[in-house]
ROFIRO-65419 format. One record per residue (C-alpha): x, y, z; residue in one letter; residue number from 0. Coordinates in steps of 0.5 Angstrom, whole numbers, plus 500, padded with zeros to 3 digits. Layout:
<rs>
X_Y_Z_a_NUM
...
</rs>
This chain:
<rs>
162_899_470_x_0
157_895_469_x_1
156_893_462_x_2
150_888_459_x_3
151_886_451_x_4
146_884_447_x_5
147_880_441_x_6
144_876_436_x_7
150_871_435_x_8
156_869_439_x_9
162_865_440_x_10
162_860_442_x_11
155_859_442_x_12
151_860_436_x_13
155_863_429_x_14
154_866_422_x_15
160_871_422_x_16
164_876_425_x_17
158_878_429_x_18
159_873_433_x_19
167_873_434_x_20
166_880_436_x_21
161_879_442_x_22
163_873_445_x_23
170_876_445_x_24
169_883_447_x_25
164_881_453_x_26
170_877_455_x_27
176_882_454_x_28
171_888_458_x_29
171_882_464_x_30
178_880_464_x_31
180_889_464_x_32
175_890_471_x_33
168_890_468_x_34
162_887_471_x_35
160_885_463_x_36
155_880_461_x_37
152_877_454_x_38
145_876_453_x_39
143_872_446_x_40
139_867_444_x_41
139_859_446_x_42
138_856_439_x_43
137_849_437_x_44
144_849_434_x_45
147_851_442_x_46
152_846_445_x_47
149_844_451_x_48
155_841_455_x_49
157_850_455_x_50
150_851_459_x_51
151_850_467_x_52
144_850_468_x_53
137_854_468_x_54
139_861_471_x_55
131_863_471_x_56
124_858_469_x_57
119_863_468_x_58
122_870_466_x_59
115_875_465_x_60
116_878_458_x_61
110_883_456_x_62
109_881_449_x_63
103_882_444_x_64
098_884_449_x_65
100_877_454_x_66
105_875_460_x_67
109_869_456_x_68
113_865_461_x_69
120_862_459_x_70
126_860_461_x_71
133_863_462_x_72
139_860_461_x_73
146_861_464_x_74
153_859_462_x_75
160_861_464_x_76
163_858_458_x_77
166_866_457_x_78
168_866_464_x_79
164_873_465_x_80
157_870_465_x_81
152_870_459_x_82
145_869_459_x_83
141_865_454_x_84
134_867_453_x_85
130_860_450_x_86
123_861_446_x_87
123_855_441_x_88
118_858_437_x_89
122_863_435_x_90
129_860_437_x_91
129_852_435_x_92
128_852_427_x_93
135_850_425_x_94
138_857_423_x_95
139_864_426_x_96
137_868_420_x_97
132_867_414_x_98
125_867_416_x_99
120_873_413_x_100
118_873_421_x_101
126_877_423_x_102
124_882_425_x_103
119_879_430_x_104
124_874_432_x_105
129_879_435_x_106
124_884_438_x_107
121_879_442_x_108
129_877_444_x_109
131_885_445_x_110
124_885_450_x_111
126_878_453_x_112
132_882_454_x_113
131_889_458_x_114
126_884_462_x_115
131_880_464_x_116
136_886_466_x_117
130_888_471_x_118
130_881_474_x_119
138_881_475_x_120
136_887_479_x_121
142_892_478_x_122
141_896_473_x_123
147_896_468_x_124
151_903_467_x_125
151_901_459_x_126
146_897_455_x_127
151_895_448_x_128
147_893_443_x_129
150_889_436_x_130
148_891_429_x_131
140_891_427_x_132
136_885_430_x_133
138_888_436_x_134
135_896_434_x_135
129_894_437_x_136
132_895_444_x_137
136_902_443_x_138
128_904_442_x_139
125_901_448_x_140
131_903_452_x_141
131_910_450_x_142
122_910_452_x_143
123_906_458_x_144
128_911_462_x_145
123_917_461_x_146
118_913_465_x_147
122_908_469_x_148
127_909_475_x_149
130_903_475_x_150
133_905_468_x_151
134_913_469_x_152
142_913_469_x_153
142_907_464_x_154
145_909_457_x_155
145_906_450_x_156
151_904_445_x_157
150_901_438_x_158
155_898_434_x_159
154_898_427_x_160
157_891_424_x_161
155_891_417_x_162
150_898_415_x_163
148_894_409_x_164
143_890_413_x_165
137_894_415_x_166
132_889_419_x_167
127_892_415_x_168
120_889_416_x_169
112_891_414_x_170
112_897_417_x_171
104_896_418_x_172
108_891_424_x_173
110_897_427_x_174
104_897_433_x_175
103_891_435_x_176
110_890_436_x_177
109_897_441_x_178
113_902_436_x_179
108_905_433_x_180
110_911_437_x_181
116_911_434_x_182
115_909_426_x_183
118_915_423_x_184
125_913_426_x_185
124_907_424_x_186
121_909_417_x_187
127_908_410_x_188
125_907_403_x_189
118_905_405_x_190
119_899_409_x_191
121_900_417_x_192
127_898_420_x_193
130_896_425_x_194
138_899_424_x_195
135_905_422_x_196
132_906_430_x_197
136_903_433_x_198
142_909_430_x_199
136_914_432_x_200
135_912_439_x_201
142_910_441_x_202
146_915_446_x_203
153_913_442_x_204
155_909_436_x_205
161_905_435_x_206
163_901_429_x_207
168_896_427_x_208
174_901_424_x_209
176_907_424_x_210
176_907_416_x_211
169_905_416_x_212
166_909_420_x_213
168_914_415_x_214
166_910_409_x_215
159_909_412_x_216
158_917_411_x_217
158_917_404_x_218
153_915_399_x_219
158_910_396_x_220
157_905_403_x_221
151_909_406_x_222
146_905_404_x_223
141_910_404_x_224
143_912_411_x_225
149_916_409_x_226
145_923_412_x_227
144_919_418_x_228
151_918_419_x_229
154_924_417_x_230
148_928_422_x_231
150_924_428_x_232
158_922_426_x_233
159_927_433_x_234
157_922_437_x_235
161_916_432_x_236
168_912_434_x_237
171_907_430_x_238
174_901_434_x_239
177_895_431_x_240
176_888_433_x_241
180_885_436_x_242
183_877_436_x_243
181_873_441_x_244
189_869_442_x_245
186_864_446_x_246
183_861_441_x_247
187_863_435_x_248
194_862_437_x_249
198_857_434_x_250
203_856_439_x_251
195_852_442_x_252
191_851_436_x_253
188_844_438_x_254
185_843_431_x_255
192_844_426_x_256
197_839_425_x_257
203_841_428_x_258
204_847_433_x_259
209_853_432_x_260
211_860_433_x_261
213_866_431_x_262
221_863_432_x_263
219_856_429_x_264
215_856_424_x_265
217_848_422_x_266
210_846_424_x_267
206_850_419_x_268
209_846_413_x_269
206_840_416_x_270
200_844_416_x_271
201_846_409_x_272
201_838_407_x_273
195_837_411_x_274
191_842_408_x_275
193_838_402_x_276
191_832_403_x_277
184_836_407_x_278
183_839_400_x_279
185_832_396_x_280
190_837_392_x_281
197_834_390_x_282
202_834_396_x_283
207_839_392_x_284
208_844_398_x_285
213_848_394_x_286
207_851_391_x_287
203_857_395_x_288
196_856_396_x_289
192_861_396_x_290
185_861_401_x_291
180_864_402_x_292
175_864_408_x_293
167_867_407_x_294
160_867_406_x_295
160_867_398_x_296
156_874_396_x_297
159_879_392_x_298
161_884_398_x_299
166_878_398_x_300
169_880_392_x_301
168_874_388_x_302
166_877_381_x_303
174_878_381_x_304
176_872_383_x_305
172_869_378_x_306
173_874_372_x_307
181_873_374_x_308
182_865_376_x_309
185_863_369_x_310
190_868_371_x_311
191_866_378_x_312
192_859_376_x_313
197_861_372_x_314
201_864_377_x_315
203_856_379_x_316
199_857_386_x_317
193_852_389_x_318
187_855_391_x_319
183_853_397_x_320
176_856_398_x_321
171_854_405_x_322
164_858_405_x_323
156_858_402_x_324
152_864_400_x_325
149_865_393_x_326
148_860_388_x_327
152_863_382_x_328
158_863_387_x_329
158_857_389_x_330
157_854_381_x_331
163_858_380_x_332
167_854_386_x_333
164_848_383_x_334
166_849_376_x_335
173_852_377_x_336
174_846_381_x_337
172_841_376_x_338
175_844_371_x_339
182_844_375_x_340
182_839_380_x_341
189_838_381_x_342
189_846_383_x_343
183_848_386_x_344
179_845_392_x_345
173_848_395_x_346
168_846_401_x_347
161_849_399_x_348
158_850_407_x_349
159_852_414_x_350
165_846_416_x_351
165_848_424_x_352
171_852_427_x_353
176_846_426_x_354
178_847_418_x_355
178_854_418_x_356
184_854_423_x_357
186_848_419_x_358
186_854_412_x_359
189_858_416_x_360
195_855_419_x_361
196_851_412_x_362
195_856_408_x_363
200_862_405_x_364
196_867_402_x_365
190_869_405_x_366
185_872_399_x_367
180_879_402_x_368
178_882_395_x_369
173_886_398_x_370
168_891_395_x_371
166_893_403_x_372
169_890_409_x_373
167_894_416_x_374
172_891_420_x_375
174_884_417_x_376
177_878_422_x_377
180_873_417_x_378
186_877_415_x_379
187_879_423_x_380
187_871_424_x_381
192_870_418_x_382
197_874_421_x_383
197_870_427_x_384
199_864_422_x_385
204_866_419_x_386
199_866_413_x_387
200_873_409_x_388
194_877_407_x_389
191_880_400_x_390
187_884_401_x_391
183_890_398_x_392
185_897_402_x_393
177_899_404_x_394
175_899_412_x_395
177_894_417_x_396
182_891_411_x_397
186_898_410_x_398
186_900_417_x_399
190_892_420_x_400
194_891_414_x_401
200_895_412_x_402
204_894_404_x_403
210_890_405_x_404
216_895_403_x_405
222_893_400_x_406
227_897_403_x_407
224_898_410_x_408
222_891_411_x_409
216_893_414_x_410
209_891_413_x_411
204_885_414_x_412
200_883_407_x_413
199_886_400_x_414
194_892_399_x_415
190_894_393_x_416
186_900_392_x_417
182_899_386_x_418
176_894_385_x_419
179_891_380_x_420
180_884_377_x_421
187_887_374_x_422
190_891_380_x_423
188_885_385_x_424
191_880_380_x_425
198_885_380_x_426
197_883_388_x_427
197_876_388_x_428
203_876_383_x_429
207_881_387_x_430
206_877_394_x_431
208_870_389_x_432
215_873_387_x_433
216_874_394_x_434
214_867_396_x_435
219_866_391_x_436
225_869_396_x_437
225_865_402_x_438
228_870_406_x_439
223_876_405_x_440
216_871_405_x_441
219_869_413_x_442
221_877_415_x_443
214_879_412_x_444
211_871_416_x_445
214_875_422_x_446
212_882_421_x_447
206_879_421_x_448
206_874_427_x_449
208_880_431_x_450
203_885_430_x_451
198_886_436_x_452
191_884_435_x_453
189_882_442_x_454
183_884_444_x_455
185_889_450_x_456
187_895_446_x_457
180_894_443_x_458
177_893_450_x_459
180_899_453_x_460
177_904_447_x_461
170_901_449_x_462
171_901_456_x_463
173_909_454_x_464
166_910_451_x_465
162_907_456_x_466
165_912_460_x_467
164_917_457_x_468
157_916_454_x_469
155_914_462_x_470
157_920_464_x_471
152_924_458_x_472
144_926_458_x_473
143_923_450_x_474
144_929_447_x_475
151_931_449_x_476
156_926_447_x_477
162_930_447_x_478
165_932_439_x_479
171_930_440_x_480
170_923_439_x_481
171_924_432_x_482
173_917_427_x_483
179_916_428_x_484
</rs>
């Protein structure tokens, strides 16, 4: 199958979050599984050059606004299957990915640029997978283009909701001279257009990032106002968990971390431990656990609970390490707990790059996911691989991936709590600390961890699944069946 992926951001070219671990590595898993697949993204300022090999097309025709642009497209094999990079510097070079009060414009012109460049390719793809709202506009375009134009005619559309709560929403008076005026009721929610709205409605099927959300994105509680939406179409939606790309989070590899190991020697990760340590300018007392936590800081993360409980998590005797950026009131919570307790908690406010945060993951011991909502979530996947135990709340993707520790069977990966709650969590994180507390236990549930199967390829296989059967439907028939899981 010929498969084209759109996306805003992607590994290892441009990266706020998940998104961009999932594209990149998707793209590259359906290659390595026999698929003819590509990605098309944006080539932003903050791209790395040496990844392109070159100019791919110099004047792509792109209709927009009532003129023809010209602009170049690049191409790179960093992924192995090929991706393309579409280049505007007025709406691409500006320091940052999002942001802007001209979002919506940015990524319309990128999704136009996109479905121009598949016509020059010149073969057209079997499914065209477009990610989260920035690429809605596509989905619409998609779906008007094959009514009208041969060369899309078998071509079908899947959309992947990453996170339901951003809606791309824009001035809907924008509607007609981005060319949607036709479609403003598809893209109409709460007063405002948007884009994520559209692109469901258009869609042929729809994919999110777990089984458990696609069933969470159906109620009201985490519907955002779209929970009707998804309840109407939820025939035609499945939810596939994100995968782990091992080749990058591996420690057996890992060139960022301070000594190598594996599941059957796990000597290396105390070394990492005492870097992470020295890192955090923390006292070099490695019999203490150190718990981390890895995220942008916003409520969603589940910060208030962290806050409302750090006097009794410092309690337990551990440290505490924190890498992210967000909100303002988080990050003065950060900087206050770590000037009250420097000995203890250590923070990086910021986005360090790839390196420290396999640096917190190799030399950490438990890894903190309180989450009020959590689609899918990578970090406790990556934790496992090093052999760093998850606390996580068990909502989306957190309660689909990891399995309580029981005594008396000795399996599970991590420790689950139900109820958003600073009290239930703090229960967690002390249960998890009294069985660091026994060498014995904390390696068995190290191991169940290192060994559980997040590759990729199970992941890729269930999307290749889907293309298939969405290839071989008309857009209103979309087999029942393929209900969440």
């Amino acid at each position: 199958m010929r498969i084209a992926v759109l996306s805003s951001e992607a590994v290892p070219f441009a990266k706020t979050g998940g998104l961009a671990d999932v594209s990149g590595a998707l793209t590259k898993a359906l290659h390595a599984e026999g698929a003819d697949s590509f990605l098309i993204t944006p080539l932003y300022d903050q791209v790395d050059r040496s990844l392109l090999s070159g100019t791919f097309i110099e004047d792509l025709e792109v209709e927009w606004r009532g003129k023809r642009p010209r602009i170049p497209v690049w191409h790179s094999d960093a992924l192995i299957a090929p991706t393309y990079l579409i280049e505007a510097s007025h709406y691409f070079q500006r320091g940052k990915i999002y942001g802007d009060v001209d979002d919506f414009e940015r990524f319309a012109f990128f999704c136009r640029a996109a479905i121009a460049l598949l016509l020059r390719l010149g073969d057209a793809p079997d499914v065209v997978h477009c990610n989260d709202w920035p690429c809605g506009f596509a989905s619409v375009e998609m779906r008007a283009r094959r009514q009208h134009e041969e060369f899309f005619a078998h071509t079908r559309t899947v959309f992947s909701i990453h996170n339901l709560a951003y809606s791309g929403a824009f001035n809907p008076s924008d509607l007609w001279w981005l060319g949607f005026s036709e479609y403003t009721s598809d893209f109409m929610l709460k007063g405002a257009a948007s884009a994520l709205k559209a692109g469901i409605i258009a869609a042929d099927a729809l994919s999110t990032v777990s089984p458990r959300y696609a069933r969470e994105i159906q109620t009201p509680e985490q519907g955002y106002g779209l929970d009707w939406l998804m309840r109407a179409r939820s025939d035609r939606l499945i939810g596939i968990t994100n995968g782990v790309d091992y080749e990058i989070w591996n420690p057996e590899t890992d060139p960022y971390i301070a000594a190598q190991f594996s599941v059957d020697d796990l000597t290396g990760k105390r070394e990492c431990k005492l870097d992470l340590l020295r890192r955090f300018d923390l006292p070099q007392e490695p019999e203490r656990p150190i718990i981390a936590i890895i995220s942008r800081l916003v409520g969603q993360k589940g910060y208030d609970l962290i806050r409302k409980a750090a006097g009794d998590i410092l309690d337990t005797g551990a440290f505490f390490v924190a890498l992210g950026a967000g909100a303002r009131e988080y990050e003065d919570f950060l900087q206050s707990w770590h000037d009250a307790a420097p000995n203890r908690v250590g923070i990086y406010k910021g986005y360090a790059g790839e390196p420290l945060a396999h640096q917190i993951e190799a030399g950490a011991d438990m890894f903190l996911m309180p989450s009020l909502y959590e689609p899918c979530g990578l970090n406790q996947m990556y934790s496992m691989r090093y052999g760093t135990v998850p606390v996580v709340r068990a909502t989306g993707g957190l309660d689909d991936t990891v399995e309580s520790y029981d005594v008396t069977t000795n399996k599970g990966n991590g420790f689950k709590f139900g109820p958003y709650s600073a009290s239930a969590m703090l229960e967690k994180i002390r249960e998890a600390i009294y069985f660091y507390s026994q060498p014995d236990t904390w390696v068995r549930i190290q191991r169940n961890g290192l060994t559980t199967d997040n590759s990729w390829s199970a992941a890729a296989n269930k999307y290749l699944e889907l293309y298939r059967e969405v290839a071989g439907t008309s857009q209103n028939q979309v087999k029942s069946s393929r209900q969440p899981e």
